[in-house]
C-alpha positions in Angstrom: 10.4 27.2 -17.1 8.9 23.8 -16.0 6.3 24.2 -13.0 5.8 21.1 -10.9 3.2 20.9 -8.2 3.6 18.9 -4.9 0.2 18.4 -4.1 0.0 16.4 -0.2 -3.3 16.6 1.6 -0.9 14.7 4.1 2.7 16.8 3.7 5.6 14.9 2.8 8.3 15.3 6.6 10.6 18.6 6.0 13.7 16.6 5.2 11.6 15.0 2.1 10.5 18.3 0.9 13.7 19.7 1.0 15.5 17.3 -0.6 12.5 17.4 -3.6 12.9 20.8 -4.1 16.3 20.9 -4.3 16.3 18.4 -7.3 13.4 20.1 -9.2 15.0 23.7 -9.0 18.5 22.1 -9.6 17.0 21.0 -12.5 16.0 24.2 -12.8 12.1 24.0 -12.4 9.8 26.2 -10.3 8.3 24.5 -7.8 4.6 25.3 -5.9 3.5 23.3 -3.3 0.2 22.5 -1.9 0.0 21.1 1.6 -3.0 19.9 3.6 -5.6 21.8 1.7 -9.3 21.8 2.6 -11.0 21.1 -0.3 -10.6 19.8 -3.9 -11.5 23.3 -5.6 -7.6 24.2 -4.0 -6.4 21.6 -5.6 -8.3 22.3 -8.9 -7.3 26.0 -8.6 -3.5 24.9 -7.6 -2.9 22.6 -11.2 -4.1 24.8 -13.4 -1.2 25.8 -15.4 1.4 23.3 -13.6 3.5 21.0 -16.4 4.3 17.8 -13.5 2.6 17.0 -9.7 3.9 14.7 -7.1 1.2 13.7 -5.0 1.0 11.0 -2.1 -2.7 9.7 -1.7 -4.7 12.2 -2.9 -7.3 11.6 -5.8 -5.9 12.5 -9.0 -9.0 12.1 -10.9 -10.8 13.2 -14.6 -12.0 16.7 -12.9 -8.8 17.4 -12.0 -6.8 16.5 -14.7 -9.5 18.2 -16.8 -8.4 21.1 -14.5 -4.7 20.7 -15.6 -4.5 21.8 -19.2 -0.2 21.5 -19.1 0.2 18.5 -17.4 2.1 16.3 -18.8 3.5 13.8 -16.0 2.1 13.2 -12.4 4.0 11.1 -10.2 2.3 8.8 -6.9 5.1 8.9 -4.2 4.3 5.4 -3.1 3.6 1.7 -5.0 -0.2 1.8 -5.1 -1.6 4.0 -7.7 -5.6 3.0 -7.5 -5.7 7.2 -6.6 -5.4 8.0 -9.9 -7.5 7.7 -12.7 -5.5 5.9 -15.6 -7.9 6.0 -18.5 -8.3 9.8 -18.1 -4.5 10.1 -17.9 -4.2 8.2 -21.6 -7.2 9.9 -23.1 -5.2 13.2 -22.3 -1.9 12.0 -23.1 -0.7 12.4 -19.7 2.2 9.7 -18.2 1.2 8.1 -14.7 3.5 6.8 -12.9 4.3 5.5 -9.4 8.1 4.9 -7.4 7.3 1.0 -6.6 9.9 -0.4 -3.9 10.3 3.1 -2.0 8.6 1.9 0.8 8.4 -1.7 1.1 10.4 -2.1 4.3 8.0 0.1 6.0 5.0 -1.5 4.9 6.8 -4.8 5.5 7.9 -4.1 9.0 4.3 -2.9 10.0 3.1 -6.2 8.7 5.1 -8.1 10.8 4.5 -5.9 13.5 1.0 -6.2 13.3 1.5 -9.9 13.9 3.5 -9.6 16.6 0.6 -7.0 18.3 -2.5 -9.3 17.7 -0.1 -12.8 19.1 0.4 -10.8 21.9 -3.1 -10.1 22.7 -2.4 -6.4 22.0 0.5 -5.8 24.4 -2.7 -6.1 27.5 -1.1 -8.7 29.8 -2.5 -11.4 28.8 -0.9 -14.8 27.7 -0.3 -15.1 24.3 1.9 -17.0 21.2 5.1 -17.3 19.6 5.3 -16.2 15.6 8.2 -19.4 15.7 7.4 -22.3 13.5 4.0 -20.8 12.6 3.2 -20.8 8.7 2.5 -17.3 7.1 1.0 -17.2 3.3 2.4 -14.1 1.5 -0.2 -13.2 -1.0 1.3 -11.1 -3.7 4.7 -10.7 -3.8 6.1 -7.6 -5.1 8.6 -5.8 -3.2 6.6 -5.7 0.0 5.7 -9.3 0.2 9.2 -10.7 -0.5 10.6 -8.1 2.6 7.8 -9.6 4.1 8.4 -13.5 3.4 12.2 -12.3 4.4 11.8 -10.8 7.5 9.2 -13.6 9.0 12.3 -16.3 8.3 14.3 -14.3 10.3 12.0 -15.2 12.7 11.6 -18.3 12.7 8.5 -18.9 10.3 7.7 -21.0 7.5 6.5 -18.9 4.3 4.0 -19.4 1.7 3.3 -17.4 -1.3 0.8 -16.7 -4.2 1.1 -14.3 -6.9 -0.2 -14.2 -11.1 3.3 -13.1 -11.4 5.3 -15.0 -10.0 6.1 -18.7 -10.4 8.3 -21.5 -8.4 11.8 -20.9 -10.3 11.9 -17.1 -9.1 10.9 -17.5 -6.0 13.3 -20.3 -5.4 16.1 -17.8 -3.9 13.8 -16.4 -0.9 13.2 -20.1 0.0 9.5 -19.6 -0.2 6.7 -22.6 -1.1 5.1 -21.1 -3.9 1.1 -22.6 -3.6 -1.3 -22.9 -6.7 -4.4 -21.4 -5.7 -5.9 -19.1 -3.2 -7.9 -21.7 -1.5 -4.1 -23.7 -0.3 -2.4 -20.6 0.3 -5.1 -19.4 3.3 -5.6 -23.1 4.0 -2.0 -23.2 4.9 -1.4 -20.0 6.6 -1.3 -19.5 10.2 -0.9 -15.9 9.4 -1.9 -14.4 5.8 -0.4 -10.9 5.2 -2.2 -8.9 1.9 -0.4 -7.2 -0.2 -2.3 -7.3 -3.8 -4.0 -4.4 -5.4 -7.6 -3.3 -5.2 -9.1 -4.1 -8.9 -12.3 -5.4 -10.5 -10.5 -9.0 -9.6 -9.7 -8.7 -6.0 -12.2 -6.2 -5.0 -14.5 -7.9 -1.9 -12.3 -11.2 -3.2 -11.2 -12.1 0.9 -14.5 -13.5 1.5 -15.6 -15.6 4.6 -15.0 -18.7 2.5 -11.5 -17.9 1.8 -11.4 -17.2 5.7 -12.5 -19.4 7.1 -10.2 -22.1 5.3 -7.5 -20.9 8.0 -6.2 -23.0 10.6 -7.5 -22.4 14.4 -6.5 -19.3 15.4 -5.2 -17.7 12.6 -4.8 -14.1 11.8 -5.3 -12.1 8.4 -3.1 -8.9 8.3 -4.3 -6.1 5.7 -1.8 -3.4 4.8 -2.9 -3.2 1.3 -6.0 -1.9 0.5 -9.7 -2.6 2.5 -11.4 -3.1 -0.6 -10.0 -6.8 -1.2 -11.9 -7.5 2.1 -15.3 -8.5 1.8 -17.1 -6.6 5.2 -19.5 -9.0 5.5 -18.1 -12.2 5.1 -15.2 -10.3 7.6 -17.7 -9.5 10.2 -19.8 -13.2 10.0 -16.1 -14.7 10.8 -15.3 -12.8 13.3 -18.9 -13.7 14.8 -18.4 -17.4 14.0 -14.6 -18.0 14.5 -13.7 -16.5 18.2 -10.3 -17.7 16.8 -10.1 -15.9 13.9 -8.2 -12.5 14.6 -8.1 -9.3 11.7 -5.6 -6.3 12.1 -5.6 -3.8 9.0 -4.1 0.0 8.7 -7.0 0.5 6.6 -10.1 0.9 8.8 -13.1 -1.4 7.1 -16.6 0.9 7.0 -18.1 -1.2 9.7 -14.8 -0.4 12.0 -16.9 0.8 14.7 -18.8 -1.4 14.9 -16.2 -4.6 15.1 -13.9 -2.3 17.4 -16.9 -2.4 20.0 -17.5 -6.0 19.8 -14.5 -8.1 19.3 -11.9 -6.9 21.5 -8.5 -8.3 21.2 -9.3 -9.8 17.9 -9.7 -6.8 15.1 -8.0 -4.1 15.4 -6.7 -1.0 13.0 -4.7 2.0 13.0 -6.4 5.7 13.1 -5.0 6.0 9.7 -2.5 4.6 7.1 0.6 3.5 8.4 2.6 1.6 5.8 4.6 4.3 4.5 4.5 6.3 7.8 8.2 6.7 8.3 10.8 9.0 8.2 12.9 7.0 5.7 10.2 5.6 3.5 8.3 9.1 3.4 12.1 10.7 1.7 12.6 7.5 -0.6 9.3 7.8 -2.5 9.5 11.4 -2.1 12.9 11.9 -3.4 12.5 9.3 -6.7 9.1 11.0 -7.3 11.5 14.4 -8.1 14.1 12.1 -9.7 11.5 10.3 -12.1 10.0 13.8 -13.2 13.5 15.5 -14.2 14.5 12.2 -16.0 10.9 12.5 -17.9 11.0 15.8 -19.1 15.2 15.5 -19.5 15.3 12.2 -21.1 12.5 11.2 -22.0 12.7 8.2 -19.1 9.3 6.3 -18.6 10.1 3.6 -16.5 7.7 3.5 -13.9 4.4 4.5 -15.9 1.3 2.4 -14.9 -0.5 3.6 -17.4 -0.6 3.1 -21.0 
């Protein structure tokens, strides 16, 4: 019998978990979970002799996959996958994979949100601006950028986009201006929502330059990861732009000290919120069981991120 771990320093909701098991033990598979545990010798202890694991955010790295002598599959209940440790996964011959598009209308709709909250001065009274007419850049456009690009012409807005992937033909449909580099896109944005990856490219690759190309009181929104941001460059244009406005759900390492100087202008959530929601928390959790019995049943590799 197939063991398959679901290993959540931050639980999936009931109605995920429920709905998880129930596929795994259809399938026929046992099923142990491991739910917010203290420390990583739980988690080392827990994989031991499991064959799968579903995990959310935790670190799935080489001393615990060292740790997991039958794994053969581990599954990231979300898009982003920078938790795991991909060359360790291929040296073992282990399959990575991630459930991409689960929850892109959350992470979306807290994007948009977001912009909505720093217009607005932070819902404090105060006399603020419409997101009407105003141009936001969309940079990367996988499933959560094009919900984004969609949702903000709903509103009223003018979208721009950047992305390696994608080019002017396939964009064409979402009536999006496809720009050429990253200097136009945040020289055209009003508002620039981030949605690429954290890698040895875009690490620290937001930088005050990029910044400070932005129109008069524009606003960066960060719901991907706080690497891309460079702190410093983000903290000198915050200093020398009083325009400049930055909301993440990724607190930088210098949040306390922006929170207590730039009131109304940066701002970011206790925690992670993009996939905080009741429906996207189910989706990702649901096709993370789903993906693991059509692995070991069919051999099905669709979603691996590693190779």
């Amino acid at each position: 019998m197939k063991k398959v771990l679901i290993a959540t320093e931050k639980p999936f909701a009931p109605a995920a978990v429920n709905q998880m098991v129930g596929i795994l033990e259809q399938a026929g598979y046992q099923v142990q979970r491991l739910e917010k545990y203290a420390s990583k010798a739980e988690l080392l202890d827990a994989v031991k002799d499991v064959n799968a694991m579903i995990v959310r955010s935790d670190i799935v790295d080489r001393e615990v996959l060292d740790a997991a002598k039958e794994l053969k599959v581990v599954v990231r209940a979300g898009s982003g996958f920078d938790n795991f440790d991909l060359v360790a996964c291929t040296e073992k011959g282990m399959v990575a994979m991630n459930t991409p598009g689960q929850n892109s209308n959350a992470v979306a709709e807290l994007s948009i949100g977001m912009m909505i909250f720093m217009a607005r001065g932070n819902f404090k009274g105060g006399s603020g601006s419409e997101l009407k007419g105003k141009t936001i850049g969309v940079y990367g456009c996988g499933n959560i950028g094009r919900r984004v690009a969609k949702i903000a012409q709903g509103l009223g807005m003018k979208v721009v986009a950047l992305d390696p992937c994608i080019t002017k033909v396939s964009m064409e449909p979402y009536d999006v201006k496809v720009v050429q580099s990253v200097d136009e896109l945040f020289s055209a944005s009003d508002f620039l929502s981030l949605h690429i990856p954290a890698n040895e490219k875009t690490r620290k690759s937001v930088s005050f330059d990029l910044m400070n190309k932005m129109p008069k009181g524009a606003t960066v929104i960060n719901t991907a990861r706080k690497e891309v941001i460079d702190e410093e460059g983000l903290k000198k244009m915050l200093e020398e732009r009083p325009d400049f406005k930055y909301i993440s759900d990724i607190a930088p390492s210098c949040h306390d000290e922006l929170a207590g100087k730039f009131d109304l202008r940066y701002y970011s959530t206790p925690k992670k919120q993009g996939a905080e929601t009741s429906e996207a928390n189910v989706n990702a959790g649901v096709a993370a069981a789903e993906q693991i019995v059509a692995f070991f049943e069919s051999g099905d590799q669709t979603y691996r991120v590693n190779k």
